[in-house]
TORKOL-4160 file (C-alpha; in steps of 0.2 Angstrom, whole numbers, padded with zeros to 4 digits, m for minus):
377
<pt num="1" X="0000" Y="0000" Z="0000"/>
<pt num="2" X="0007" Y="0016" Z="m0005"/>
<pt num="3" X="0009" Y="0027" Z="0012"/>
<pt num="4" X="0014" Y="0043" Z="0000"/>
<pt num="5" X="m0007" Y="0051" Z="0006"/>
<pt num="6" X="m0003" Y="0046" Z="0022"/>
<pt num="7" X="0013" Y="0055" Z="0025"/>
<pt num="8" X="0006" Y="0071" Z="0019"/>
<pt num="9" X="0009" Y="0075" Z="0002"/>
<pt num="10" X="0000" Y="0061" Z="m0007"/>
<pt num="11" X="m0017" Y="0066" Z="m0007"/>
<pt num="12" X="m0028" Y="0070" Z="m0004"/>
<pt num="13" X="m0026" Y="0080" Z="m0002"/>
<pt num="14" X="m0008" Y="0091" Z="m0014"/>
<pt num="15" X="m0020" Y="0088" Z="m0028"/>
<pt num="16" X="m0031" Y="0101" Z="m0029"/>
<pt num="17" X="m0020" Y="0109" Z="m0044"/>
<pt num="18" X="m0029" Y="0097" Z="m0053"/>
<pt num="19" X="m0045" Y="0104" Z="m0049"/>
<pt num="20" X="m0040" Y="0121" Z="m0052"/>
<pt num="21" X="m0033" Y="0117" Z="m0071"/>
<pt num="22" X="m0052" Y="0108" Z="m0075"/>
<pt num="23" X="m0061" Y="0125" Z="m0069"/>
<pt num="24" X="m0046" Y="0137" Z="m0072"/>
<pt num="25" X="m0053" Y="0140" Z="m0092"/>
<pt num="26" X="m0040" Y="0141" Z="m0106"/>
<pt num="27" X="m0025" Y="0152" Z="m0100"/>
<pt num="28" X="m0016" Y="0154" Z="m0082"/>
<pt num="29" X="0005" Y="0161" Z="m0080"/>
<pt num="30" X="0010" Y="0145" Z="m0080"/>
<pt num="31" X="0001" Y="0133" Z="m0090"/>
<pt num="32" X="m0001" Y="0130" Z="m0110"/>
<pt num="33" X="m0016" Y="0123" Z="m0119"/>
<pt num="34" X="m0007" Y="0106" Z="m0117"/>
<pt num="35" X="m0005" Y="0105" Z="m0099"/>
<pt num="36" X="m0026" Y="0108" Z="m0098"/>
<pt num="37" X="m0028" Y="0096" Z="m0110"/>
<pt num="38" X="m0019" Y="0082" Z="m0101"/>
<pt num="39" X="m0029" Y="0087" Z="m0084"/>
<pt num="40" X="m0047" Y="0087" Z="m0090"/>
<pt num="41" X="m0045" Y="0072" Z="m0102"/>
<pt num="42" X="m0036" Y="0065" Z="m0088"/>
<pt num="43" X="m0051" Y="0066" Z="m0077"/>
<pt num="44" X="m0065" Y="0065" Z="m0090"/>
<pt num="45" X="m0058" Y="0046" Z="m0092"/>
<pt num="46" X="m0058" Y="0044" Z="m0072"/>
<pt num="47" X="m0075" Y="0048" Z="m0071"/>
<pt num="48" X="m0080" Y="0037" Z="m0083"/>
<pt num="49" X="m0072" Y="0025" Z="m0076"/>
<pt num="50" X="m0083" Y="0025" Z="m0061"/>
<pt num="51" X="m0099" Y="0016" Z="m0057"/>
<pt num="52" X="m0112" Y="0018" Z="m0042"/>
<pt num="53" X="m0104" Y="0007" Z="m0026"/>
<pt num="54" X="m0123" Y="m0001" Z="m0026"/>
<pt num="55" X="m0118" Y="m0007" Z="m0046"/>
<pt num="56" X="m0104" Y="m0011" Z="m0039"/>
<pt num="57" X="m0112" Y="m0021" Z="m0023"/>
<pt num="58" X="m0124" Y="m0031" Z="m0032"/>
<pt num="59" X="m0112" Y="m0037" Z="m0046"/>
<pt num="60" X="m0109" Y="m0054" Z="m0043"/>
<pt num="61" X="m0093" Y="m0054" Z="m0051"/>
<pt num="62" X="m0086" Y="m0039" Z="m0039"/>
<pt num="63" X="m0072" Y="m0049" Z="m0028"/>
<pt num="64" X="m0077" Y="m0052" Z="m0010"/>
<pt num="65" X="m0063" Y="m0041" Z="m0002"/>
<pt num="66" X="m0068" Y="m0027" Z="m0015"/>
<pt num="67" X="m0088" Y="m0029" Z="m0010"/>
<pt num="68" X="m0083" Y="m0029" Z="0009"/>
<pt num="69" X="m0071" Y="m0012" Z="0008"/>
<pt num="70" X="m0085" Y="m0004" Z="m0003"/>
<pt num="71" X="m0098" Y="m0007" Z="0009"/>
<pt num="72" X="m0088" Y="0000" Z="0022"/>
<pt num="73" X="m0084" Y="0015" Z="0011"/>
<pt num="74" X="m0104" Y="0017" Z="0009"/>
<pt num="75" X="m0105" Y="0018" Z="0029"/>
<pt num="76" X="m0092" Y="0029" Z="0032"/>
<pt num="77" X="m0100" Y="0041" Z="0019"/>
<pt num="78" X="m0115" Y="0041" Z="0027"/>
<pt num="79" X="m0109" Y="0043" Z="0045"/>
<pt num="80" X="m0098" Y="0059" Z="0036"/>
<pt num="81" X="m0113" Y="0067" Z="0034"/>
<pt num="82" X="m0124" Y="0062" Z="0048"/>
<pt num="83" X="m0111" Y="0064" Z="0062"/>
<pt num="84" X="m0100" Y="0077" Z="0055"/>
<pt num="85" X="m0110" Y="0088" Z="0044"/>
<pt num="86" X="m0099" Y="0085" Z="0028"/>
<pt num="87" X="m0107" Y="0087" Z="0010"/>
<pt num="88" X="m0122" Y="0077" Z="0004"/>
<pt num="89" X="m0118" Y="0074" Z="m0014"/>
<pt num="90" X="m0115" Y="0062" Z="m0025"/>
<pt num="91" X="m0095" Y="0061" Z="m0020"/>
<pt num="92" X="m0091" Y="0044" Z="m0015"/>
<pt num="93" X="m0103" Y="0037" Z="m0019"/>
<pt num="94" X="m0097" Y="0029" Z="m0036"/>
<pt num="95" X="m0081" Y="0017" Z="m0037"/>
<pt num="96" X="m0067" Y="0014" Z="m0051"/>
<pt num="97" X="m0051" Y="0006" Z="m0054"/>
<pt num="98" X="m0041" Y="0016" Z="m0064"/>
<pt num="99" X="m0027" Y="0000" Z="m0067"/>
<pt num="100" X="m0015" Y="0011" Z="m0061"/>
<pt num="101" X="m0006" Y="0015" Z="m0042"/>
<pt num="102" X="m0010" Y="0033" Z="m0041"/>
<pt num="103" X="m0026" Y="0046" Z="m0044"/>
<pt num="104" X="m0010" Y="0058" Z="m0052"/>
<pt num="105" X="0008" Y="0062" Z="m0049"/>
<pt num="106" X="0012" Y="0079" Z="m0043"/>
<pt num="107" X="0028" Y="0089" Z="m0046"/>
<pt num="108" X="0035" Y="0097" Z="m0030"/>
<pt num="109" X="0050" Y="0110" Z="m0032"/>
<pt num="110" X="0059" Y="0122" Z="m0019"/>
<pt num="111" X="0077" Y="0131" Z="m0018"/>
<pt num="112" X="0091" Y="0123" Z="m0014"/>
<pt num="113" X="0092" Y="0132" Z="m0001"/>
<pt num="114" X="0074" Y="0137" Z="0005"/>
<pt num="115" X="0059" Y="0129" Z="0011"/>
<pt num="116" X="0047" Y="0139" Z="m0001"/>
<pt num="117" X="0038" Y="0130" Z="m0014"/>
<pt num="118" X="0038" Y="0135" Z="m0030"/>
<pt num="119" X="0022" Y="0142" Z="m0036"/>
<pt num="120" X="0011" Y="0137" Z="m0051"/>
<pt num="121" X="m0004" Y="0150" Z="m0051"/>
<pt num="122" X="m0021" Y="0145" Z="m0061"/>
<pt num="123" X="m0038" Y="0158" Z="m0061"/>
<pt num="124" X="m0049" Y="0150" Z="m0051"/>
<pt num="125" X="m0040" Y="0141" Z="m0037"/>
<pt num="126" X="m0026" Y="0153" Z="m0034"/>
<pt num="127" X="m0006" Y="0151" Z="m0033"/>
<pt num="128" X="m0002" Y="0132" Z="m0026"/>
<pt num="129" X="0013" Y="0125" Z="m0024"/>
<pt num="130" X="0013" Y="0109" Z="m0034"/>
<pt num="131" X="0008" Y="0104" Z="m0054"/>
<pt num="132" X="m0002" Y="0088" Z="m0057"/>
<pt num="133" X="m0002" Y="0075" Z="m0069"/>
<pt num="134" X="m0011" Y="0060" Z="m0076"/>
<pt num="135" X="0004" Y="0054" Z="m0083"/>
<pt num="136" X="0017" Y="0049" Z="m0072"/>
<pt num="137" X="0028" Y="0049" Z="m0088"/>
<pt num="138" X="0025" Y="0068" Z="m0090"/>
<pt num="139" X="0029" Y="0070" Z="m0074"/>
<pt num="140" X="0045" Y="0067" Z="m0071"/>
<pt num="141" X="0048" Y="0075" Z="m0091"/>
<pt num="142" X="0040" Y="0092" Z="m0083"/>
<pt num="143" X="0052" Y="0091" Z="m0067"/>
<pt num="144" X="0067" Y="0087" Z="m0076"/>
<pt num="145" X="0063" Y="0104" Z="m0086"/>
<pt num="146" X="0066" Y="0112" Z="m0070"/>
<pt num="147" X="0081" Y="0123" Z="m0067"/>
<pt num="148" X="0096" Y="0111" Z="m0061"/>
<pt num="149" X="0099" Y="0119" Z="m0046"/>
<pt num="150" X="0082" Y="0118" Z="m0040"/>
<pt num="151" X="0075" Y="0104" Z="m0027"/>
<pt num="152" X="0063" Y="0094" Z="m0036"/>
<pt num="153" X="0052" Y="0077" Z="m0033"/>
<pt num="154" X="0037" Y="0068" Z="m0040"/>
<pt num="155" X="0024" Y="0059" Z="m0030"/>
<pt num="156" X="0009" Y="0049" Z="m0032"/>
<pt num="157" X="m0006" Y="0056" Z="m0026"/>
<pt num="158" X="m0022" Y="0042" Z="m0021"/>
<pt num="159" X="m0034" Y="0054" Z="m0020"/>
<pt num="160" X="m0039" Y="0072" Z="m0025"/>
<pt num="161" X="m0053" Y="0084" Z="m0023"/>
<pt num="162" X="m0064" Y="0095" Z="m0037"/>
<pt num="163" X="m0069" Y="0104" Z="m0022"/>
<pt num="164" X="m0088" Y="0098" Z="m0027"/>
<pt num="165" X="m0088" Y="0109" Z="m0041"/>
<pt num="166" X="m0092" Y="0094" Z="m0054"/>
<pt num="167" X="m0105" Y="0086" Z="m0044"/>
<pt num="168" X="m0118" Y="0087" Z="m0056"/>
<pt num="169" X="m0106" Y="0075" Z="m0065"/>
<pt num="170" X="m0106" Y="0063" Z="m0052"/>
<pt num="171" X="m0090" Y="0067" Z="m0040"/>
<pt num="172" X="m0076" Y="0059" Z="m0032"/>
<pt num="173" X="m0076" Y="0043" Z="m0033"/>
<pt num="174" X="m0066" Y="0031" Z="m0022"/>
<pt num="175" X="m0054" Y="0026" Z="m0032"/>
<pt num="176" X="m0042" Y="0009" Z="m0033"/>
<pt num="177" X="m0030" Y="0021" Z="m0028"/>
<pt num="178" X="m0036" Y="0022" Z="m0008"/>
<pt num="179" X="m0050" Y="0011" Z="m0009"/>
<pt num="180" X="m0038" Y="m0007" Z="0000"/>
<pt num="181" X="m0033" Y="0007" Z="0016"/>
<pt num="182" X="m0036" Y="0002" Z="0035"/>
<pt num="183" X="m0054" Y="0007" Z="0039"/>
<pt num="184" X="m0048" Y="0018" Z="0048"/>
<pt num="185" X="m0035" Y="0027" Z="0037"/>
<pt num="186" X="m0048" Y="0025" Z="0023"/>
<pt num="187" X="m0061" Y="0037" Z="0035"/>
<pt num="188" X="m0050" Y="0049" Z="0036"/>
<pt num="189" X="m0046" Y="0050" Z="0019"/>
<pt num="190" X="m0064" Y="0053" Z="0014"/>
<pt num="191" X="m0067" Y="0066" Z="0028"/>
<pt num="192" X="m0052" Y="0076" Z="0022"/>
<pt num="193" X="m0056" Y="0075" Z="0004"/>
<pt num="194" X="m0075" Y="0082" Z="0009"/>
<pt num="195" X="m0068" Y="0095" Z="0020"/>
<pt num="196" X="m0062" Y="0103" Z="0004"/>
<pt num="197" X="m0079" Y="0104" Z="m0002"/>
<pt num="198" X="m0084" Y="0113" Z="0015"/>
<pt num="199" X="m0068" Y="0128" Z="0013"/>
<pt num="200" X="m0058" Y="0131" Z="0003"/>
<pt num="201" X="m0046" Y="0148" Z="0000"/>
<pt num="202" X="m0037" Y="0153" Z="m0018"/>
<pt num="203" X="m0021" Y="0154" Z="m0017"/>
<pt num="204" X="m0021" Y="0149" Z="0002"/>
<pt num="205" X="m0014" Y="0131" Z="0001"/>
<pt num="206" X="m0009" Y="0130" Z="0018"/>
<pt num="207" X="m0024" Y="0135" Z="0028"/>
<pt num="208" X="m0034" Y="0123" Z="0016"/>
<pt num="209" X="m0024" Y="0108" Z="0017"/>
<pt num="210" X="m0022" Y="0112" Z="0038"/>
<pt num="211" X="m0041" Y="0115" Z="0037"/>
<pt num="212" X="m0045" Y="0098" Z="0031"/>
<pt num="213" X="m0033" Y="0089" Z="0040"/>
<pt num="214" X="m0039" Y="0094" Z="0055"/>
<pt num="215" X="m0056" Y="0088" Z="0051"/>
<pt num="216" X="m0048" Y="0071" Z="0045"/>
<pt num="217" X="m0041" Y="0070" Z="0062"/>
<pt num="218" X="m0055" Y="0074" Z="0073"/>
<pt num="219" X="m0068" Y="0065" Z="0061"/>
<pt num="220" X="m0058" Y="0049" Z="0061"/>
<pt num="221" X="m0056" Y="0048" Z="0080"/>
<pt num="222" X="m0074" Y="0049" Z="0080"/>
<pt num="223" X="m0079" Y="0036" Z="0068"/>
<pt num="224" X="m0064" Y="0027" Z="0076"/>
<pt num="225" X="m0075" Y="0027" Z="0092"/>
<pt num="226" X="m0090" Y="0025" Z="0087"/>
<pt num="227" X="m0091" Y="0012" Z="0072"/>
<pt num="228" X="m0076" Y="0004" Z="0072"/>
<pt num="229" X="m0075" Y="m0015" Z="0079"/>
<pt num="230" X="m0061" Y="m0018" Z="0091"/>
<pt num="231" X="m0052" Y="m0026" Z="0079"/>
<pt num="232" X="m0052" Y="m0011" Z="0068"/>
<pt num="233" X="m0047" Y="0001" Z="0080"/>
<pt num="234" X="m0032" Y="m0011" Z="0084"/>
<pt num="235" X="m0028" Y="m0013" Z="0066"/>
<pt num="236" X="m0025" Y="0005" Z="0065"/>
<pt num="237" X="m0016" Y="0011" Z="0080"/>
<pt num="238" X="m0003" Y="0000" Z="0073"/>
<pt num="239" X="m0004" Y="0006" Z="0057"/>
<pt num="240" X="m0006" Y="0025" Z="0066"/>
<pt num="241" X="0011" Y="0023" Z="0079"/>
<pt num="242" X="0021" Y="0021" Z="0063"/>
<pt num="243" X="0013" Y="0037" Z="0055"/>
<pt num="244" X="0015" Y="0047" Z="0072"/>
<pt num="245" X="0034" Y="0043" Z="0073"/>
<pt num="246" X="0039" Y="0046" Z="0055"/>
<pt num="247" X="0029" Y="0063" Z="0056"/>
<pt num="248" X="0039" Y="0065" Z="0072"/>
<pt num="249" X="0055" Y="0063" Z="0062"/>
<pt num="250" X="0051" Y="0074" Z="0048"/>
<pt num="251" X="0046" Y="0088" Z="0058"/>
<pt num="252" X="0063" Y="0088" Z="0066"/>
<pt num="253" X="0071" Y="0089" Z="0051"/>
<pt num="254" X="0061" Y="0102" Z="0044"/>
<pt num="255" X="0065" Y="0114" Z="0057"/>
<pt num="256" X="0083" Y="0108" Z="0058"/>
<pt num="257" X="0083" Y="0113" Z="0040"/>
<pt num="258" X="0071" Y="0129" Z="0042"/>
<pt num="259" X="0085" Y="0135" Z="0055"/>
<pt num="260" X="0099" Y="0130" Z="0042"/>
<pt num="261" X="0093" Y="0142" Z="0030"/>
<pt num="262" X="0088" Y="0155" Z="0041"/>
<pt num="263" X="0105" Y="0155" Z="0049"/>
<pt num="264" X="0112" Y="0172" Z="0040"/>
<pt num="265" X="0130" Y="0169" Z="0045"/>
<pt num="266" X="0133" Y="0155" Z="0037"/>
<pt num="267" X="0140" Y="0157" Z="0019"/>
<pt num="268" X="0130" Y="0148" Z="0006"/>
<pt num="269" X="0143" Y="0133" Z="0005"/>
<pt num="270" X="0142" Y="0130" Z="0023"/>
<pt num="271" X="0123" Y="0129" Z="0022"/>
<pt num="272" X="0124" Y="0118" Z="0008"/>
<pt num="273" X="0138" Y="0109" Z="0019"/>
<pt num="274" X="0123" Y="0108" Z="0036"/>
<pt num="275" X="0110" Y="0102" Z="0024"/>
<pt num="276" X="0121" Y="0088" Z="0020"/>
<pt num="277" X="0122" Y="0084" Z="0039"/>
<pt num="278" X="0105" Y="0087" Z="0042"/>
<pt num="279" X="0099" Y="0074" Z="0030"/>
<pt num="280" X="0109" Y="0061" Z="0032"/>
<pt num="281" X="0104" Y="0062" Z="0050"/>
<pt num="282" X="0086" Y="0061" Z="0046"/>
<pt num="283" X="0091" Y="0044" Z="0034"/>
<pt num="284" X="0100" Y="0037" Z="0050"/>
<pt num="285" X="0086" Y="0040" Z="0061"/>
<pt num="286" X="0074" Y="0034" Z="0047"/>
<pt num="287" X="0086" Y="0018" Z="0047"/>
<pt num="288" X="0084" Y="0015" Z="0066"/>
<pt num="289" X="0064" Y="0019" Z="0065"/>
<pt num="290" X="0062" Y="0007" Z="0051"/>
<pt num="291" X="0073" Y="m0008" Z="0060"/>
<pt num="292" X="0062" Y="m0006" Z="0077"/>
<pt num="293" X="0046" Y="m0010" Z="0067"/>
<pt num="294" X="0054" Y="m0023" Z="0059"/>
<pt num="295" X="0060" Y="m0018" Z="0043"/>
<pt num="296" X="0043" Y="m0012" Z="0038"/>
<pt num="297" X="0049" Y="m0001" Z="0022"/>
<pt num="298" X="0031" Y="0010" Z="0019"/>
<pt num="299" X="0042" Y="0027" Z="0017"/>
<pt num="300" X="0056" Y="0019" Z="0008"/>
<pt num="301" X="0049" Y="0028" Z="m0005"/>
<pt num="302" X="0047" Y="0044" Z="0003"/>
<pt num="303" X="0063" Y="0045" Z="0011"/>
<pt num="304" X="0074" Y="0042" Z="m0005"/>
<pt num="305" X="0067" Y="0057" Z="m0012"/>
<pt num="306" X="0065" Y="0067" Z="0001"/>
<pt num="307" X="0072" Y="0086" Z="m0001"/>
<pt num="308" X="0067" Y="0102" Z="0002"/>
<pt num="309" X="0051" Y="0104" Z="m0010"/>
<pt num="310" X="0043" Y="0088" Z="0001"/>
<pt num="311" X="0047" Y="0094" Z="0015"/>
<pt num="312" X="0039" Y="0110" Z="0012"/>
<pt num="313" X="0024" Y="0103" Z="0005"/>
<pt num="314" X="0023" Y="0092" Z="0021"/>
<pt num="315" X="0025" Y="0108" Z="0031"/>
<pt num="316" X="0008" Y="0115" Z="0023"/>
<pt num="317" X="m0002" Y="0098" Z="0029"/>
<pt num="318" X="0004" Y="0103" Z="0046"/>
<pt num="319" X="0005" Y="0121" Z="0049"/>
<pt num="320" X="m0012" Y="0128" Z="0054"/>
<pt num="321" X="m0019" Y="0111" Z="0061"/>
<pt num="322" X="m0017" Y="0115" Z="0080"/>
<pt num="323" X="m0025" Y="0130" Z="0078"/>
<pt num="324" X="m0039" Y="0123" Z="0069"/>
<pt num="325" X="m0042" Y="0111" Z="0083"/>
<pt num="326" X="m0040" Y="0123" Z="0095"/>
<pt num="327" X="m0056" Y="0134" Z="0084"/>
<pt num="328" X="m0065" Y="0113" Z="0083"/>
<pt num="329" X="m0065" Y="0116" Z="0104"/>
<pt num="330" X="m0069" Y="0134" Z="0107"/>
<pt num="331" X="m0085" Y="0128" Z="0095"/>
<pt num="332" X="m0090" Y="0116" Z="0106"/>
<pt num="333" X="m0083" Y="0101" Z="0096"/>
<pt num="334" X="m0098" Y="0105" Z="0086"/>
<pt num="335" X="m0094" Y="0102" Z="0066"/>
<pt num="336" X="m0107" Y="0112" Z="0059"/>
<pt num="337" X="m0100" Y="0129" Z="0071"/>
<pt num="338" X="m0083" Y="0123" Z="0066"/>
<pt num="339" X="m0086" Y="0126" Z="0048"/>
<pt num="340" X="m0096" Y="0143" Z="0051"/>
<pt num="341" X="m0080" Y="0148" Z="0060"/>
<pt num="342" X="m0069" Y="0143" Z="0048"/>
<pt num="343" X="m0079" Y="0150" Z="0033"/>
<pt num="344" X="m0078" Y="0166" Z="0045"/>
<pt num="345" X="m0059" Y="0166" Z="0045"/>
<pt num="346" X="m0057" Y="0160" Z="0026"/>
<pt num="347" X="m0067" Y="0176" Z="0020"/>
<pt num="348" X="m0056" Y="0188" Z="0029"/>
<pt num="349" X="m0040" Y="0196" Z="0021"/>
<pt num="350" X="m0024" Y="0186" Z="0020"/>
<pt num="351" X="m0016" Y="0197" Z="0035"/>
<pt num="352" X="m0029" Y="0194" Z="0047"/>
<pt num="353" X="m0033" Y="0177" Z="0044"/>
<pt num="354" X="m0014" Y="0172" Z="0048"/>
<pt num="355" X="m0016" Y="0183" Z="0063"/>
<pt num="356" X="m0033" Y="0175" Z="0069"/>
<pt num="357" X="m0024" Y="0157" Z="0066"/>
<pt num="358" X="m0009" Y="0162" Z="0073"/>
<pt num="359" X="m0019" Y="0167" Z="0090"/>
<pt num="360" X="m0027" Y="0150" Z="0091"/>
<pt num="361" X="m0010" Y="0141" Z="0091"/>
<pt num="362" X="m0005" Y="0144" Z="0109"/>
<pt num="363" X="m0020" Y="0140" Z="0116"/>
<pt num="364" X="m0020" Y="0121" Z="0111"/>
<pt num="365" X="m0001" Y="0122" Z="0116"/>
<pt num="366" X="m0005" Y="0127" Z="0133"/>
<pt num="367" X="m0020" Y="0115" Z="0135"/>
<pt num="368" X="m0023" Y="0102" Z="0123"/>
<pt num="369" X="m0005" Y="0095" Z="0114"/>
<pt num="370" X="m0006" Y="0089" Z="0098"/>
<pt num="371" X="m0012" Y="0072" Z="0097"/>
<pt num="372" X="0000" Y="0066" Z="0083"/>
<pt num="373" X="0016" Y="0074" Z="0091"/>
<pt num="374" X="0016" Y="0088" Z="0081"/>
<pt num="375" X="0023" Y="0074" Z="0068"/>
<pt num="376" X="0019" Y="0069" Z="0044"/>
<pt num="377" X="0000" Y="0065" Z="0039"/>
């Protein structure tokens, strides 16, 4: 199972860019006629790829695990908007297999020396800090186009939202992609792709992605506790300890690398020299982490490419997620206040929405720690 969702640049969540070239029209700065091509065609044959999950259900020929995850997928959208006021449309509620390991692979790029993502801006959705692709091919052919000296990496995305913009055509569906996740993980999943749908900011990647993982968080403890079987909940707290120590990880590594770059007396060699040190520190710790759960090898992927753009795409997953937490319990732990608030703070000016976030943060600090260790989705 590819864990690339699941440390926090995979998904559901980095490929809204996708969404924003199907909407965007026929021009943006930084995208020809052939790049929209490749993304609408790209998901005009996903979605007619997909078939209702009740199809899908009574088809005799549909493989018993198959018919056993889909059902669970049918529950868990129905508890999504029973128990936490997501969207009720027709997202998830169709199934396809694309015969292929991911929804899209995005293209990540940052400075050698920086943290900062590059930025592709499109009309509709804003500036965002990744490209995506249909073709994995094309892909890597658009990053190695890339100036040289630039940090670069290409990653498959599971799942991606349209932001419920294409609803009349049917949705999201789950996807092959997602669809063999732990319960659990595959809850999540679908909260966070619906969150989207609830908010969403042009041009404001990290309050968005920090937006819906927080609801992916606080909506999967809920289903966690309140539909899954004993068994389940094991399944995933195994699943979930690895998660947490892997975020742990890379989140000490970003700022060892944040402090790097922000260290002015250093002269660009000797940053170049502490970057050095500072990765392969985080491989050795990676090694150490990966021989204590028994050479599991689920971000072996990750971890070979891992430079600055995927560390600064994580750092958007992450950045404004206590904060919304802290907003999910000054609400009452009530959804549908939570997204009124959240709406609230979206439709303010840039300024004072970071301020308004930024004011949030130390309150969960002070009383309620960050569940996940302040670790990578």
């Amino acid at each position: 199972m590819s864990l690339w969702h699941r440390v926090g640049v995979g998904r559901r969540r980095l490929a809204l860019g996708v969404a924003a070239v199907l909407l965007a029209g026929c021009a943006s700065t930084d995208a020809g006629l052939g790049y929209y091509w490749q993304s609408v065609t790209g998901h005009w044959q996903l979605m007619r790829s997909a078939r209702p999950v009740a199809d899908w259900l009574a088809d005799e020929h549909t493989p018993p695990a198959l018919r056993q995850k889909l059902a669970t997928a049918r529950d868990i959208r129905r508890f999504a908007v029973t128990q936490l006021a997501l969207p009720d449309n027709r997202s998830y509620t169709r199934y396809a297999d694309l015969g292929r390991r991911a929804a899209v692979f995005n293209v990540v790029a940052a400075p050698a020396l920086s943290l900062q993502l590059w930025q592709w801006c499109f009309p509709v959705a804003g500036c965002v800090g990744y490209r995506g692709y249909y073709d994995e091919a094309a892909a890597q052919a658009f990053a190695a186009s890339l100036p040289a000296d630039m940090d670069v990496a290409v990653y498959p995305v599971q799942a991606y939202s349209t932001l419920g913009w294409l609803d009349w055509f049917g949705g999201d569906p789950l996807l092959n992609t997602f669809i063999g996740y732990p319960d659990g993980e595959l809850a999540r999943l679908v909260f966070h792709e619906l969150a989207h749908q609830v908010v969403y900011v042009a041009g404001d990647m990290a309050f968005n992605e920090s937006f819906a993982t927080a609801v992916e968080r606080l909506g999967g403890e809920r289903w966690l506790s309140r539909e899954a079987s004993p068994a389940t909940r094991a399944a995933y707290e195994q699943f979930d300890r690895r998660r947490q120590a892997f975020r742990a990880l890379t989140l000490h590594t970003l700022e060892q690398l944040a402090a790097v770059y922000a260290h002015s007396a250093l002269s660009e060699s000797g940053q170049r020299a502490r970057k050095a040190d500072v990765m392969a520190e985080f491989r050795r710790r990676y090694g150490a982490l990966k021989a204590a759960w028994g050479g599991y090898a689920g971000y072996d992927a990750w971890v070979a490419q891992a430079n600055n753009a995927l560390f600064g795409a994580q750092a958007a997953y992450d950045q404004w997620v206590p904060a919304f937490e802290a907003l999910f319990a000054r609400e009452g732990s009530d959804f549908a206040r939570f997204y009124a608030a959240a709406k609230a703070l979206a439709a303010e000016p840039a300024a004072q929405r970071q301020a308004a976030l930024q004011a949030l943060m130390p309150a969960l600090s002070a009383e309620q720690p960050d569940r996940d260790g302040a670790a990578p989705r």
